[in-house]
Backbone as ProteinMPNN parsed JSONL, in Angstrom:
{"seq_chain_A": "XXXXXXXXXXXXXXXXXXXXXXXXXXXXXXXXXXXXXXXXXXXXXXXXXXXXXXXXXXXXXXXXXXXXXXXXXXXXXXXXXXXXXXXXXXXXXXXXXXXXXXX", "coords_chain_A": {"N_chain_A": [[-6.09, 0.858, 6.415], [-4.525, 2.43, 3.961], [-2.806, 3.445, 0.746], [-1.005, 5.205, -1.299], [-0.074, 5.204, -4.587], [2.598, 4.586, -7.525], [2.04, 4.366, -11.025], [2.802, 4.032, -14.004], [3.034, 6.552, -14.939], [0.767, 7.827, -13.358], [-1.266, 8.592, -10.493], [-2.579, 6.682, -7.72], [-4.913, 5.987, -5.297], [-4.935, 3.234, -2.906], [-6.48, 0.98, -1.029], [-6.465, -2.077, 0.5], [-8.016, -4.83, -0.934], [-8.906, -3.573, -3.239], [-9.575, -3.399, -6.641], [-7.887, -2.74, -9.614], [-7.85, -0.767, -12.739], [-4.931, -0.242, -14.323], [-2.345, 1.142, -16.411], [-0.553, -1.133, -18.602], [0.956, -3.952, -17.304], [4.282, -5.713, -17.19], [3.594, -8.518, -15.84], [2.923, -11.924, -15.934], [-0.428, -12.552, -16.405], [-2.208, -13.525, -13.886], [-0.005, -13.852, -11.544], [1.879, -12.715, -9.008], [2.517, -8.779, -8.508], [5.046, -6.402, -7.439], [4.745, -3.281, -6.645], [7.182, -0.53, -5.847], [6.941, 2.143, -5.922], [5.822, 3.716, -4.171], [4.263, 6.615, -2.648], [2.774, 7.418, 0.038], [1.912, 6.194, 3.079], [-0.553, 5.589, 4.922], [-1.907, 4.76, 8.173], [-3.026, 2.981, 11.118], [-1.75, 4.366, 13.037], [-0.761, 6.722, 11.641], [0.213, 8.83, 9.911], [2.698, 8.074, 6.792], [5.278, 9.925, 4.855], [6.42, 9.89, 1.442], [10.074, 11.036, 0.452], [10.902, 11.423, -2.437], [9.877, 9.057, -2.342], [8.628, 6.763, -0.022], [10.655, 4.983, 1.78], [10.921, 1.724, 2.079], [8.87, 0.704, 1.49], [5.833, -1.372, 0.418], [3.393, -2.304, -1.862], [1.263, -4.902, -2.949], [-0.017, -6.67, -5.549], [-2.293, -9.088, -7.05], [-2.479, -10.022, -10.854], [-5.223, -9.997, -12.385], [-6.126, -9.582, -15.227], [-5.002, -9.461, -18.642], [-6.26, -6.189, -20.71], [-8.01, -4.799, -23.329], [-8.613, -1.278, -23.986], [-11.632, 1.333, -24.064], [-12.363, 2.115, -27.371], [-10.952, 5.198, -28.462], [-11.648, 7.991, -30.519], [-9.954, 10.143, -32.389], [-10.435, 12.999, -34.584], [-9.106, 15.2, -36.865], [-10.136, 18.253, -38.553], [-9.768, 20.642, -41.4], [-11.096, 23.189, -42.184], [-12.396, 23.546, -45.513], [-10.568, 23.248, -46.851], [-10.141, 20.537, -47.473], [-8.6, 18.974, -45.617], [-8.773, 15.867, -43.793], [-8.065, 13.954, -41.331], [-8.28, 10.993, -39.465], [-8.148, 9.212, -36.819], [-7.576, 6.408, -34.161], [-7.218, 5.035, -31.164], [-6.412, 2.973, -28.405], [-6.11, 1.626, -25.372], [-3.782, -0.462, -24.114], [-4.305, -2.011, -20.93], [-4.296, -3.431, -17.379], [-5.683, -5.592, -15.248], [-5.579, -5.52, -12.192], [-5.353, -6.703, -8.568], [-5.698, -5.284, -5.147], [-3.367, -6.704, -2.771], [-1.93, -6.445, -0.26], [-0.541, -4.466, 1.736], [2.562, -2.825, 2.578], [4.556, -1.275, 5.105]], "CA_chain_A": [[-4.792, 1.235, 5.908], [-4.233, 3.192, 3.086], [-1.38, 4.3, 0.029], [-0.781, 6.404, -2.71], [1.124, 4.379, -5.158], [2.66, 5.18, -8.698], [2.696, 3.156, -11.692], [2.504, 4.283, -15.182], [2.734, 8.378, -15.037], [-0.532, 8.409, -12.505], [-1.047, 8.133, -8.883], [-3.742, 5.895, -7.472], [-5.192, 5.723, -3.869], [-5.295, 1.892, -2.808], [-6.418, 0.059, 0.053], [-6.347, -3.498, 0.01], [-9.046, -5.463, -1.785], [-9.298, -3.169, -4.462], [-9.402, -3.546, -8.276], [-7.401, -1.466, -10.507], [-7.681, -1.182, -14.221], [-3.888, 0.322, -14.721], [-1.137, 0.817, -17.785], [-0.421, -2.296, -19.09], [2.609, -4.448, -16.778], [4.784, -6.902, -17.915], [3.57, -9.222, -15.398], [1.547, -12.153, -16.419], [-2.163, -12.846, -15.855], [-2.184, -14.918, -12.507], [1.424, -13.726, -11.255], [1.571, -11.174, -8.15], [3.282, -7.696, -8.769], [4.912, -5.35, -6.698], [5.277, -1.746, -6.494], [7.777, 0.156, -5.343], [6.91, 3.17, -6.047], [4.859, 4.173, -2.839], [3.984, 8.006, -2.268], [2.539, 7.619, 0.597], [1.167, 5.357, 4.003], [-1.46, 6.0, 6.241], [-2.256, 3.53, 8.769], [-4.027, 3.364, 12.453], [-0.406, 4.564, 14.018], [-0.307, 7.768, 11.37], [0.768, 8.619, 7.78], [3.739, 8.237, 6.162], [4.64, 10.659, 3.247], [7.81, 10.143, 1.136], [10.55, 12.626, -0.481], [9.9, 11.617, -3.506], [8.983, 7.971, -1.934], [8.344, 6.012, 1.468], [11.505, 3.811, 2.041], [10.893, 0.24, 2.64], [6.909, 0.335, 1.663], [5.415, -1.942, -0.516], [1.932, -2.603, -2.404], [1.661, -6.49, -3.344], [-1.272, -7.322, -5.801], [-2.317, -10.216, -8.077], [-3.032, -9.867, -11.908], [-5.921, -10.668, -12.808], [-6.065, -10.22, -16.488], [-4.731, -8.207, -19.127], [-7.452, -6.065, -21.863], [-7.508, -3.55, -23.809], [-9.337, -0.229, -23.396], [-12.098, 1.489, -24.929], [-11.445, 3.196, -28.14], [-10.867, 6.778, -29.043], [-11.223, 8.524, -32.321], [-9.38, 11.327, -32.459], [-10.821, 13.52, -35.589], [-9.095, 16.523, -37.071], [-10.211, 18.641, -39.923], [-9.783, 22.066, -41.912], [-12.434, 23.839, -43.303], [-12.797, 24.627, -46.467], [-9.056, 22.652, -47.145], [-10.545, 19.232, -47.732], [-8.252, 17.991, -45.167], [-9.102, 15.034, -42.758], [-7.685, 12.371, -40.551], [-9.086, 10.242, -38.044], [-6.87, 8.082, -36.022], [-7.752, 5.535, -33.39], [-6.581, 4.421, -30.362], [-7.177, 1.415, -27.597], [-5.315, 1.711, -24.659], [-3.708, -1.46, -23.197], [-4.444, -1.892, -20.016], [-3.763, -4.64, -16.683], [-6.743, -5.155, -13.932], [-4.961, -5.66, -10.95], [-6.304, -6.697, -7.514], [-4.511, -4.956, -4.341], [-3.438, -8.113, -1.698], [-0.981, -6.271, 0.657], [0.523, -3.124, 2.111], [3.455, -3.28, 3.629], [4.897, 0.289, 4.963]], "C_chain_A": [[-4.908, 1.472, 4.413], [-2.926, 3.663, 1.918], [-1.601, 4.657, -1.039], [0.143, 5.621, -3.461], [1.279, 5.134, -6.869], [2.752, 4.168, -9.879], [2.327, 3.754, -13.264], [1.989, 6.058, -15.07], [1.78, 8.348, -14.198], [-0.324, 7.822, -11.43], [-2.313, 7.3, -8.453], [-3.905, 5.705, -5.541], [-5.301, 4.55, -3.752], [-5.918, 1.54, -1.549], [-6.616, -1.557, -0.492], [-8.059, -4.518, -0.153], [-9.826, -5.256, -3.087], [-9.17, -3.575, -5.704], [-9.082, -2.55, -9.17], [-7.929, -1.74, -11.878], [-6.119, -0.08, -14.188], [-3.052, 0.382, -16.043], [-1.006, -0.351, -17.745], [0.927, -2.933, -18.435], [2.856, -5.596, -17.398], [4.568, -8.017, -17.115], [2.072, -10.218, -16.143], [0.204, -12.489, -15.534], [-2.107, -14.325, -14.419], [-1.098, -14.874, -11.539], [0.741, -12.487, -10.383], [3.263, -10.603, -8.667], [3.3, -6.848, -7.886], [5.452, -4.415, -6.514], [6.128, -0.995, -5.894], [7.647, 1.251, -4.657], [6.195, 3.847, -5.388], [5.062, 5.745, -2.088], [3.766, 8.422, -0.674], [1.42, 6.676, 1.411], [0.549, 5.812, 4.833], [-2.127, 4.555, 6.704], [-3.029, 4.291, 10.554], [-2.427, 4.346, 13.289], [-0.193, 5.936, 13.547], [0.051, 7.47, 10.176], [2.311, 9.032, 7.637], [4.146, 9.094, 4.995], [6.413, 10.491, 2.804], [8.799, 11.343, 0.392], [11.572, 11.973, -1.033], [8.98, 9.719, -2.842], [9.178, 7.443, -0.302], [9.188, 5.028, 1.212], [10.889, 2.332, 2.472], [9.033, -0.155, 2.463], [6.885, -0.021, 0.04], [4.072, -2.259, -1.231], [2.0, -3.898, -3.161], [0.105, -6.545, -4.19], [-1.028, -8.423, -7.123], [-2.554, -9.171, -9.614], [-3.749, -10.448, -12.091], [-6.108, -10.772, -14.272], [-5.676, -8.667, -16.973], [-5.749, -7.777, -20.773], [-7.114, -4.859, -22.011], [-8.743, -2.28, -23.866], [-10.094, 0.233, -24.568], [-11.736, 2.586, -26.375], [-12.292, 4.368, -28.268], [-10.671, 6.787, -29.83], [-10.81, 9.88, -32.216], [-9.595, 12.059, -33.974], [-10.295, 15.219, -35.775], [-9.428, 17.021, -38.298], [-10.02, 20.181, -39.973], [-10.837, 22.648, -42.301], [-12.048, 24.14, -44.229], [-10.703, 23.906, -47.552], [-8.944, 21.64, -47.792], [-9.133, 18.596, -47.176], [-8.525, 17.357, -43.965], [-8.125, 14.394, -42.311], [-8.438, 12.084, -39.081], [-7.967, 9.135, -37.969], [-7.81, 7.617, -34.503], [-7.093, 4.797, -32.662], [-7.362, 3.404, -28.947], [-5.881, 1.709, -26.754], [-5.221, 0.284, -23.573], [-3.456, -1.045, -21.562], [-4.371, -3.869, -18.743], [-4.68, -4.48, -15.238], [-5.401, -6.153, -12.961], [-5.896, -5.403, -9.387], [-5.626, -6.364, -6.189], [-4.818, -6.309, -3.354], [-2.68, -7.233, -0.353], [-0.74, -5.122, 0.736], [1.389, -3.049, 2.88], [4.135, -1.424, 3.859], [4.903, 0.955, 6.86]], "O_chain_A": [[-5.426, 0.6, 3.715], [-2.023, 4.315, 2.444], [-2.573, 4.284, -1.696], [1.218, 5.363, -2.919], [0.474, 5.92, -7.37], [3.484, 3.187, -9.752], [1.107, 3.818, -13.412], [0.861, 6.55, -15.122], [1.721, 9.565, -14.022], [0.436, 6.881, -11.202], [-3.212, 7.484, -9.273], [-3.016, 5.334, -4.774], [-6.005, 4.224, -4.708], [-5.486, 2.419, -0.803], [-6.849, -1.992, -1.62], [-8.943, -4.646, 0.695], [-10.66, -5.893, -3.73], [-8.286, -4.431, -5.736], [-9.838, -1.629, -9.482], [-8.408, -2.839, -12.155], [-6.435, 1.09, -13.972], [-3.233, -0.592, -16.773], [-1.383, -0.852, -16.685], [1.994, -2.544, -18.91], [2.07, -6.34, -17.984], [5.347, -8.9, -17.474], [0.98, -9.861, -16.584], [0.013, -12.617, -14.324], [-2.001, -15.547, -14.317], [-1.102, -15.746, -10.67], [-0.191, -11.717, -10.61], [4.334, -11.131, -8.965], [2.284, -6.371, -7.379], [6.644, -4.429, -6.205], [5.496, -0.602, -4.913], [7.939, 1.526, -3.494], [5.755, 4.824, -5.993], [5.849, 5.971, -1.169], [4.315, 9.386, -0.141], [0.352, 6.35, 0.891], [1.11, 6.557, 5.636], [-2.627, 3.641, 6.049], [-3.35, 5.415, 10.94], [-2.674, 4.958, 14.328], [0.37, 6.687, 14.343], [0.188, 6.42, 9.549], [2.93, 9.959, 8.158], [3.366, 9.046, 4.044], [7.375, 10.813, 3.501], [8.34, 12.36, -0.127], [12.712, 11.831, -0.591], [7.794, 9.412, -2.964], [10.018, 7.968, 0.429], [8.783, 4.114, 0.493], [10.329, 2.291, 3.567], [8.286, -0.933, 3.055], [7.392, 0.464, -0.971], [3.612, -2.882, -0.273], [2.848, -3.961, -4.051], [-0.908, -6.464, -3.495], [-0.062, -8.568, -7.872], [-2.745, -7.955, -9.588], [-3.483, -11.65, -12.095], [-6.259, -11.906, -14.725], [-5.775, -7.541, -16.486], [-5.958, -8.574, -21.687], [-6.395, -4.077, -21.389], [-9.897, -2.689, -23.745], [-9.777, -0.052, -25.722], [-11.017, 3.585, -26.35], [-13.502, 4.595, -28.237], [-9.838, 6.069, -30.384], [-11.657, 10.708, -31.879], [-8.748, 11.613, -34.749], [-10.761, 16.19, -35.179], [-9.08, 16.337, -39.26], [-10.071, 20.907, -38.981], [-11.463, 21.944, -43.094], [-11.239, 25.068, -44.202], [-10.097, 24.253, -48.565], [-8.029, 21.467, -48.597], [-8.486, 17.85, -47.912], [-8.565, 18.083, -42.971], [-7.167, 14.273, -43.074], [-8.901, 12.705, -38.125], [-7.258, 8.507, -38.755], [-8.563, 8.391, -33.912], [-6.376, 3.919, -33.143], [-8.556, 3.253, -28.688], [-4.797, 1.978, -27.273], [-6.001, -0.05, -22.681], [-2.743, -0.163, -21.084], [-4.393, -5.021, -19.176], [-4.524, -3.613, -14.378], [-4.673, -7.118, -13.193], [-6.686, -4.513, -9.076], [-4.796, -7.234, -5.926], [-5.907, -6.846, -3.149], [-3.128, -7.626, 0.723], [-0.69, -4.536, -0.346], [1.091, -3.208, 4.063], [4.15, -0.571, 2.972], [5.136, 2.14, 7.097]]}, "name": "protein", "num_of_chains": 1, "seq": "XXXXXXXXXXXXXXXXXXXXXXXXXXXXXXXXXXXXXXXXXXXXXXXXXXXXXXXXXXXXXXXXXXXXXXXXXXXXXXXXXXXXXXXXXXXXXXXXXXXXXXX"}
């Protein structure tokens, strides 16, 4: 069994035992979280597909911890202008472990 779930602007295929690294949730480290936002179920019986979601289906997983991502340097320059900037970013992020599909 199988779902398409949504959580932070992107879609993610799950089945259960997986490990996400996702956007950063407000849940804490050790606390289960669960999704709503379910695209789409496939199971032994057939797939489910929602419009825009699958009524009554759920994705249940733990947090396991929350870290932050590797960084990017974003570098722009002119030629010949002498102008620079460099900017740097780290993208928080929330590993998550799938426990459940309900759907």
């Amino acid at each position: 069994m199988h779902a398409v779930l949504q959580t932070g602007g992107k879609q993610y295929r799950v089945t259960e035992g997986d490990t996400l690294e996702i956007e950063r949730l407000g849940t804490e480290a050790g606390q289960t979280h669960t999704f709503d936002k379910v695209l789409l179920v496939s199971s032994d019986e057939g797939v489910k597909i929602g419009h825009p979601t699958v009524a009554d289906a759920t994705v249940t997983a733990d947090v396991v911890e929350h870290k932050r991502g590797k960084k990017v340097i974003a570098f722009k320059m002119k030629r010949r202008k002498a102008t620079r900037s460099t900017k740097g970013h780290r993208q928080e992020l929330t590993v998550v472990k799938i426990t459940g599909i309900k759907g």
